[in-house]
ZAZA-206483 format. One record per residue: residue number from 1; residue in one letter; x, y, z of N, C-alpha, C in turn. Coordinates in pm, 1 decimal, decimal comma. Example, Ala and Ser with C-alpha at 12.3 -4.5 7.8 and 13.67 -1.06 7.14 Angstrom:
% ZAZA-206483
n 1	res a	nxx 1319,0	nyy -569,0	nzz 780,0	caxx 1230,0	cayy -450,0	cazz 780,0	cxx 1320,0	cyy -330,0	czz 780,0
n 2	res s	nxx 1285,0	nyy -225,0	nzz 708,0	caxx 1367,0	cayy -106,0	cazz 714,0	cxx 1290,0	cyy 3,0	czz 787,0
This chain:
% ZAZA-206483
n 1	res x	nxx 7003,8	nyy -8118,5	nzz 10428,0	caxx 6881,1	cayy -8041,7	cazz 10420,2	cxx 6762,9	cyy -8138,0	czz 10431,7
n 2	res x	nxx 6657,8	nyy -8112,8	nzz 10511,1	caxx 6557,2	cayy -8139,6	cazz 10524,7	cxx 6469,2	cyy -8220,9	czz 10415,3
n 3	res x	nxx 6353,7	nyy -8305,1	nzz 10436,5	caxx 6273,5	cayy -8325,2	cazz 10276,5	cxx 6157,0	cyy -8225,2	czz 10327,7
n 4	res x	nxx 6140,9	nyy -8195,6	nzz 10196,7	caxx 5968,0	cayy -8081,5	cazz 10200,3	cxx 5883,3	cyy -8157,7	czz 10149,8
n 5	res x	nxx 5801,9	nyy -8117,4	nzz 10286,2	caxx 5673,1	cayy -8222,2	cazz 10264,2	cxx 5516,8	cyy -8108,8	czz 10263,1
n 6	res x	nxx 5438,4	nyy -8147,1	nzz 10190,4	caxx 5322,9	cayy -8074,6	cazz 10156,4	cxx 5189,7	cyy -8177,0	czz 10233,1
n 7	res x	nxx 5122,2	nyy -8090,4	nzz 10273,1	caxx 5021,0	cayy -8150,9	cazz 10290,9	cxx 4865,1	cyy -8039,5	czz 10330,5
n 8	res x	nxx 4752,4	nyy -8073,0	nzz 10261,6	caxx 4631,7	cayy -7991,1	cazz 10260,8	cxx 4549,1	cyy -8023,7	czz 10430,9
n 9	res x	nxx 4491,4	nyy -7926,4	nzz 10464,5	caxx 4407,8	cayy -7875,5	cazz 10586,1	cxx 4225,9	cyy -7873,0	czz 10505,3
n 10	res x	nxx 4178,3	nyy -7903,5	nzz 10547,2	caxx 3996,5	cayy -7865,5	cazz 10499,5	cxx 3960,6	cyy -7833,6	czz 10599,7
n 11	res x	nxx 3923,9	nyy -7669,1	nzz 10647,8	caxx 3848,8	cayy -7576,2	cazz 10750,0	cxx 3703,5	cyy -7559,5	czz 10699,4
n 12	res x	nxx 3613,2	nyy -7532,6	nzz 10770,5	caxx 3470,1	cayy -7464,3	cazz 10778,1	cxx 3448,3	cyy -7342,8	czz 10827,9
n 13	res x	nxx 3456,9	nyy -7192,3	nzz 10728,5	caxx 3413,9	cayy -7131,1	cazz 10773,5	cxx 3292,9	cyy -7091,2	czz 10788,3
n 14	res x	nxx 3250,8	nyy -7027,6	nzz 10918,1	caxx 3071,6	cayy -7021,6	cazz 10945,9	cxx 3053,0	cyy -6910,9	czz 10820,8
n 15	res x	nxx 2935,2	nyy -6941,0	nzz 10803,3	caxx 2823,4	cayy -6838,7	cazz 10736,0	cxx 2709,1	cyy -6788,8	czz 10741,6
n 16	res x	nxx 2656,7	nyy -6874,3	nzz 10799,3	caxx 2472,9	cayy -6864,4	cazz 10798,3	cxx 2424,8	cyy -6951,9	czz 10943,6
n 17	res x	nxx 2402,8	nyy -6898,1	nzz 11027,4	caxx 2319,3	cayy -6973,7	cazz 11121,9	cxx 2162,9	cyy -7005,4	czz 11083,3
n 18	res x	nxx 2100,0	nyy -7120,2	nzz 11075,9	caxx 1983,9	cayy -7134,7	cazz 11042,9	cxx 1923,3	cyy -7167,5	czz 11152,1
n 19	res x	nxx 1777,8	nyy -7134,3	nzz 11165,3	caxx 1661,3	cayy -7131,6	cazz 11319,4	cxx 1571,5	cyy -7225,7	czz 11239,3
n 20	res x	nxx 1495,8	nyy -7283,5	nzz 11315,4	caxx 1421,8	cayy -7376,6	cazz 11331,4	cxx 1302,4	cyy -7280,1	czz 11225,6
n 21	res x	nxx 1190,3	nyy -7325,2	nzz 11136,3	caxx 1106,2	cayy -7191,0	cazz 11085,4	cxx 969,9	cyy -7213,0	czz 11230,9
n 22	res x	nxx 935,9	nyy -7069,0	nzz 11242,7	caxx 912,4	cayy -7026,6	cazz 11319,4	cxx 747,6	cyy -6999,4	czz 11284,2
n 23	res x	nxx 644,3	nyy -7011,2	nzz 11373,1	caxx 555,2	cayy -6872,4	cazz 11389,6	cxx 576,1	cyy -6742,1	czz 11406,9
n 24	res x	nxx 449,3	nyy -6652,8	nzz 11394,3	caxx 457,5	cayy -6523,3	cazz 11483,3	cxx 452,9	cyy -6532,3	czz 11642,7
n 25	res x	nxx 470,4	nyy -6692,9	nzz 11648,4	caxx 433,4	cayy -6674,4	cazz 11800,7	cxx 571,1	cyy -6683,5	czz 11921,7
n 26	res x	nxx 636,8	nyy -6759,8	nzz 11779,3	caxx 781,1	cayy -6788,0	cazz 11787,9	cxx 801,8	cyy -6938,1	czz 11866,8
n 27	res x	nxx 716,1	nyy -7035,2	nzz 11781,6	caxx 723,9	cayy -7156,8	cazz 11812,3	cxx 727,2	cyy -7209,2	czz 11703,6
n 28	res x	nxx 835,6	nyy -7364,6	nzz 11712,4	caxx 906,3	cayy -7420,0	cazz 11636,1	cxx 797,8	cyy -7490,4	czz 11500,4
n 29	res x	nxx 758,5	nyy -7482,4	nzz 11375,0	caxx 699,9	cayy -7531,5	cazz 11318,9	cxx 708,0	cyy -7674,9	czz 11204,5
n 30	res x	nxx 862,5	nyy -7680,2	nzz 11161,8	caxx 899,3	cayy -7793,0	cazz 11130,2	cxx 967,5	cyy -7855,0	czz 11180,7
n 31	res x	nxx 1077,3	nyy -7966,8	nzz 11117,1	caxx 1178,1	cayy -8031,8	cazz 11210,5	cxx 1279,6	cyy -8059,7	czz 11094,5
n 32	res x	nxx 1368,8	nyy -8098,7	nzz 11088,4	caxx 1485,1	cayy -8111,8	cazz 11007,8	cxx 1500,6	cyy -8218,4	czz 10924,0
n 33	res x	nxx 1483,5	nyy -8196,4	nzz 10801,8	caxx 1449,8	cayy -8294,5	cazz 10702,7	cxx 1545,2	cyy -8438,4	czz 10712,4
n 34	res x	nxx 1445,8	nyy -8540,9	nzz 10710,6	caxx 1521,9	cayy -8663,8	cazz 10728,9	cxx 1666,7	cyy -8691,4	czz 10643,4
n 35	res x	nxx 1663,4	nyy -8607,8	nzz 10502,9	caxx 1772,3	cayy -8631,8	cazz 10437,6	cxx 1888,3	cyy -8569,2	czz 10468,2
n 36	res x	nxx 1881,5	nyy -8437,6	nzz 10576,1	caxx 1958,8	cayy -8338,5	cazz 10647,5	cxx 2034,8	cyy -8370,9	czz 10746,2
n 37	res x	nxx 1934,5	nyy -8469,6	nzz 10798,2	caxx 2003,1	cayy -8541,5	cazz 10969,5	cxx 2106,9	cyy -8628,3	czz 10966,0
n 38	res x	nxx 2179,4	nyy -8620,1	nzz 11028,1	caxx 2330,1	cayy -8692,2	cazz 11037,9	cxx 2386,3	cyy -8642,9	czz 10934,2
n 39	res x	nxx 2434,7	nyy -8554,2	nzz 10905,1	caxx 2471,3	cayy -8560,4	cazz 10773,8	cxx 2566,5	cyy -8383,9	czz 10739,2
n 40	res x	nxx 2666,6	nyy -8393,8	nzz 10903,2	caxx 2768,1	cayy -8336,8	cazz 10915,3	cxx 2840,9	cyy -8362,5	czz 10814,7
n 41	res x	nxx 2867,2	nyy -8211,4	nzz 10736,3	caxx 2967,0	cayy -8132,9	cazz 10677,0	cxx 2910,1	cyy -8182,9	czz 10498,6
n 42	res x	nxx 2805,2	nyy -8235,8	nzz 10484,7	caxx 2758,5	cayy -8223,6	cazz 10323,4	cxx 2710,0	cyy -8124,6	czz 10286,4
n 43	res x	nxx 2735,0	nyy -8106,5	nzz 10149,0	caxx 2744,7	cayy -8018,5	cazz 10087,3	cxx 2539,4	cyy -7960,2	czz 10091,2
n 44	res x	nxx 2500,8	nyy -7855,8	nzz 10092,3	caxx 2375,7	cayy -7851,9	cazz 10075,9	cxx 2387,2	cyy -7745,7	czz 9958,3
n 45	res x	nxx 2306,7	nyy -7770,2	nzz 9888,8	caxx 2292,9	cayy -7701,2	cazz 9733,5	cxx 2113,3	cyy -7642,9	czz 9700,4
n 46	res x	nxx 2140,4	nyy -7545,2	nzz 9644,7	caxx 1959,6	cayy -7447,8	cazz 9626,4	cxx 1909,1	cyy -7599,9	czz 9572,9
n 47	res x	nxx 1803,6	nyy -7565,7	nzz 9657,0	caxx 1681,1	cayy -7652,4	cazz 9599,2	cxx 1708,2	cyy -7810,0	czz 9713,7
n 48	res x	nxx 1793,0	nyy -7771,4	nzz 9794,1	caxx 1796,7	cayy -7915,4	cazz 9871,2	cxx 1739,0	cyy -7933,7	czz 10010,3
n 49	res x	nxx 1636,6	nyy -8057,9	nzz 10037,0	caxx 1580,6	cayy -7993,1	cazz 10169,7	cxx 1626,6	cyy -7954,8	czz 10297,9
n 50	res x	nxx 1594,0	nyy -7897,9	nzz 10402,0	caxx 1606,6	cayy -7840,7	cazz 10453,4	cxx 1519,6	cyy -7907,1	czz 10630,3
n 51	res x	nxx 1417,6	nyy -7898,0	nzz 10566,4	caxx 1330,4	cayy -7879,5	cazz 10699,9	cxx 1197,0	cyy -7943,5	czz 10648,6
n 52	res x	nxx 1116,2	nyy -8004,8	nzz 10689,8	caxx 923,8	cayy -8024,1	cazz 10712,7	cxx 858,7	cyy -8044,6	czz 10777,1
n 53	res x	nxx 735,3	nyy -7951,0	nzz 10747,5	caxx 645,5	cayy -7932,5	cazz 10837,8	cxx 559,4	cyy -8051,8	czz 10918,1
n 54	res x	nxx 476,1	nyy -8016,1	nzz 11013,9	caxx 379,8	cayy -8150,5	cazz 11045,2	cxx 329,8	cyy -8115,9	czz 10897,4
n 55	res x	nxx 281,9	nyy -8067,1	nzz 10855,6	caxx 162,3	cayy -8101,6	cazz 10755,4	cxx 238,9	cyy -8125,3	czz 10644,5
n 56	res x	nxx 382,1	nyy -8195,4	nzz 10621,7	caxx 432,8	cayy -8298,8	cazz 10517,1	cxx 508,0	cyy -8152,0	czz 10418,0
n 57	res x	nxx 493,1	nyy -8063,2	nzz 10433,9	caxx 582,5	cayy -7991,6	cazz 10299,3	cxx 724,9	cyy -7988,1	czz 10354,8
n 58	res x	nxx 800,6	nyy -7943,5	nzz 10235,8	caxx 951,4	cayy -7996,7	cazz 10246,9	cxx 1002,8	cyy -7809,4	czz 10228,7
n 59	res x	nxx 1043,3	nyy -7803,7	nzz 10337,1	caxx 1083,4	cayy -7593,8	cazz 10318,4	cxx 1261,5	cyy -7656,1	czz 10261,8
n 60	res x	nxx 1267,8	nyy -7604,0	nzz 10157,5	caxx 1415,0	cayy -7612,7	cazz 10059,2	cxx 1487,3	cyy -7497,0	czz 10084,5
n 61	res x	nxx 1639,9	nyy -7531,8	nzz 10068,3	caxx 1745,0	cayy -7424,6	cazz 10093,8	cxx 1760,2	cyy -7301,2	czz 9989,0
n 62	res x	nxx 1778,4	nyy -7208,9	nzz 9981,2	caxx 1748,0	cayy -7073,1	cazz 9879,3	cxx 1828,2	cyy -7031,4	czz 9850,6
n 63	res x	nxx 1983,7	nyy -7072,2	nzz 9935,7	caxx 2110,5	cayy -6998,3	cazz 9878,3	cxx 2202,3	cyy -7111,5	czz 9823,7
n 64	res x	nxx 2318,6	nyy -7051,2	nzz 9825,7	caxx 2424,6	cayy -7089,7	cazz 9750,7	cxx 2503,4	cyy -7191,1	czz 9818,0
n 65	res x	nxx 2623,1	nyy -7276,3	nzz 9758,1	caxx 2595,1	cayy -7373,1	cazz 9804,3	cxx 2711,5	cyy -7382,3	czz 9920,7
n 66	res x	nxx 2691,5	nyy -7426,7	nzz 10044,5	caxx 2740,8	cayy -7453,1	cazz 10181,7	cxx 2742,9	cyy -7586,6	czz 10204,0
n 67	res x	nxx 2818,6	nyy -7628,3	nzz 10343,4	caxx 2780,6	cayy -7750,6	cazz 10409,9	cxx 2756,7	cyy -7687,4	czz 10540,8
n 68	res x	nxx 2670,6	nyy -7803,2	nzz 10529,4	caxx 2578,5	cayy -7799,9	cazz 10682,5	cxx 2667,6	cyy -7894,3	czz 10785,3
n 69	res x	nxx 2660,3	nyy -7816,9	nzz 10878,3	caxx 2722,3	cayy -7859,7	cazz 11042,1	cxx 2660,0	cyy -7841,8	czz 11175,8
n 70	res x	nxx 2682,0	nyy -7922,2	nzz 11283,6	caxx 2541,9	cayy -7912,7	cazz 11450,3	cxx 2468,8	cyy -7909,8	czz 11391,7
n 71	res x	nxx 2405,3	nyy -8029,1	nzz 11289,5	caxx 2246,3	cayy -8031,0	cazz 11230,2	cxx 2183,3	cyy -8082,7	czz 11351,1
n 72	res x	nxx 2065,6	nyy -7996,1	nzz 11402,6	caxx 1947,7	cayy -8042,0	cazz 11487,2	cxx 2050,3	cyy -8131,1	czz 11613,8
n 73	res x	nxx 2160,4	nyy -8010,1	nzz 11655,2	caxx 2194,7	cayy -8057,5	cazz 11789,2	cxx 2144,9	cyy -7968,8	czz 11924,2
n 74	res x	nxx 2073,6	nyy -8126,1	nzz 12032,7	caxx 2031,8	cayy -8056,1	cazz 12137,4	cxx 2096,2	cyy -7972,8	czz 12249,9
n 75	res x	nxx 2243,7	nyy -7931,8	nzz 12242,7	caxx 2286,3	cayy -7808,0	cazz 12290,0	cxx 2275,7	cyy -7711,1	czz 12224,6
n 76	res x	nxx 2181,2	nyy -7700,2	nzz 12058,5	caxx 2190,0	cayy -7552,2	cazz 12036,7	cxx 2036,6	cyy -7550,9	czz 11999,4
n 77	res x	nxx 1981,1	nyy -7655,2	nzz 12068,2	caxx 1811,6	cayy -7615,3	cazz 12032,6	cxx 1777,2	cyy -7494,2	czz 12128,5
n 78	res x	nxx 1799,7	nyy -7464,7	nzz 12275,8	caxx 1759,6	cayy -7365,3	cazz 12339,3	cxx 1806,6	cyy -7244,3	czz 12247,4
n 79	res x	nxx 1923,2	nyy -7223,9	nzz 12183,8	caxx 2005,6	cayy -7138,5	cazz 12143,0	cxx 1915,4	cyy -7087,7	czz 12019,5
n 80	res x	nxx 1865,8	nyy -7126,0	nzz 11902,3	caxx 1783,0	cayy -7117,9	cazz 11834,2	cxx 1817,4	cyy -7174,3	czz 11724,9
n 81	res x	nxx 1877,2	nyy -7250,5	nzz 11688,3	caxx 1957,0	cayy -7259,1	cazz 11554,4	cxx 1930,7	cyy -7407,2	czz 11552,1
n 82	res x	nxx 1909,2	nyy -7427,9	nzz 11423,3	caxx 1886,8	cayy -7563,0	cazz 11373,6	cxx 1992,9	cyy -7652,2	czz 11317,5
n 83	res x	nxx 2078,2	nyy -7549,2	nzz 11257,5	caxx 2203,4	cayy -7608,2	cazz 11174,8	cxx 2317,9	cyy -7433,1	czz 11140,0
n 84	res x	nxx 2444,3	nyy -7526,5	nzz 11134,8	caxx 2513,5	cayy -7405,2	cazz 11064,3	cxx 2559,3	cyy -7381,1	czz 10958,0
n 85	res x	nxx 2561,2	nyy -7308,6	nzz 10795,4	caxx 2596,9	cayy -7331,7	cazz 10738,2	cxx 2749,6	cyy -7298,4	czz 10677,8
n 86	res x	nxx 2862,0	nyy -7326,5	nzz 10625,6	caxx 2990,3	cayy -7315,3	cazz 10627,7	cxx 3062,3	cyy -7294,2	czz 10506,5
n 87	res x	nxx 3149,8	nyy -7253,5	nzz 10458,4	caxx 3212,2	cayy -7246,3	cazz 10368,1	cxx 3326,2	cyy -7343,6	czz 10363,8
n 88	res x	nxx 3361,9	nyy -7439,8	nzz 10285,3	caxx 3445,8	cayy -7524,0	cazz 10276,4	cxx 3584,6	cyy -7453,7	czz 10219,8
n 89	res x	nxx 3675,0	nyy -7457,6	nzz 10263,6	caxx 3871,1	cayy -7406,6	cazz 10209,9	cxx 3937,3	cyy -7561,4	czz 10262,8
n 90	res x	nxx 4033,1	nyy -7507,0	nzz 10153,4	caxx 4178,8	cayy -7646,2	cazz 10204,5	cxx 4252,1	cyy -7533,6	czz 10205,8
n 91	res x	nxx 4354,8	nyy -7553,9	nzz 10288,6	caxx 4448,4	cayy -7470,4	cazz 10286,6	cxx 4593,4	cyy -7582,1	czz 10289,4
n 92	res x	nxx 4684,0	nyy -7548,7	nzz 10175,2	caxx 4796,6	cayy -7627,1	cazz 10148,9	cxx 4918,6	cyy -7550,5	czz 10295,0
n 93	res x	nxx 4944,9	nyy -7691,9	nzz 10344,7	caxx 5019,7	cayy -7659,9	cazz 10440,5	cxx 5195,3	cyy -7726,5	czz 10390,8
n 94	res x	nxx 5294,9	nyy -7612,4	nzz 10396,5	caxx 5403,5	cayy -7678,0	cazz 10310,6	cxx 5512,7	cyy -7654,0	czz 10472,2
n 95	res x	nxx 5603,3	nyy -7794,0	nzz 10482,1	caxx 5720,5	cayy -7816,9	cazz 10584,9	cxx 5824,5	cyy -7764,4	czz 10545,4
């Protein structure tokens, strides 16, 4: 007989697409907070930034807590989205 071997998977499921914040005119008004950038698959938690404006304010995250993924990538700037946010699972995979 065989040996059984176990081993865990960590998936991202989507949740939240986030857009760039916007005017009424529907032009881009901040840019993606320096602490945000590069910074595929961390955890983002209420109250963590997000985005700032030219004029220096820091727009903070409002929900619950996700990781952020395609932060401020230029194949999805036409698209509208700034970042995606995800739900983290392991899923135990048994042989």
């Amino acid at each position: 007989m065989g040996t059984l071997y176990s081993t865990t998977l960590e998936v991202y499921n989507h949740e939240i697409l986030v857009d760039y914040p916007r005017d009424e005119l529907g032009d881009i008004t901040a840019m993606v907070h320096q602490d945000r950038q590069d910074k595929d698959y961390a955890l983002v938690e209420h109250g963590s930034p997000l985005f700032f404006t030219l004029e220096g304010d820091v727009i903070s995250y409002e929900g619950e807590p996700l990781h952020a993924l395609f932060i401020n990538e230029a194949a999805y700037y036409e698209k509208g989205f700034a970042m995606c946010l995800a739900r983290k699972q392991t899923i135990m995979i048994k042989e």
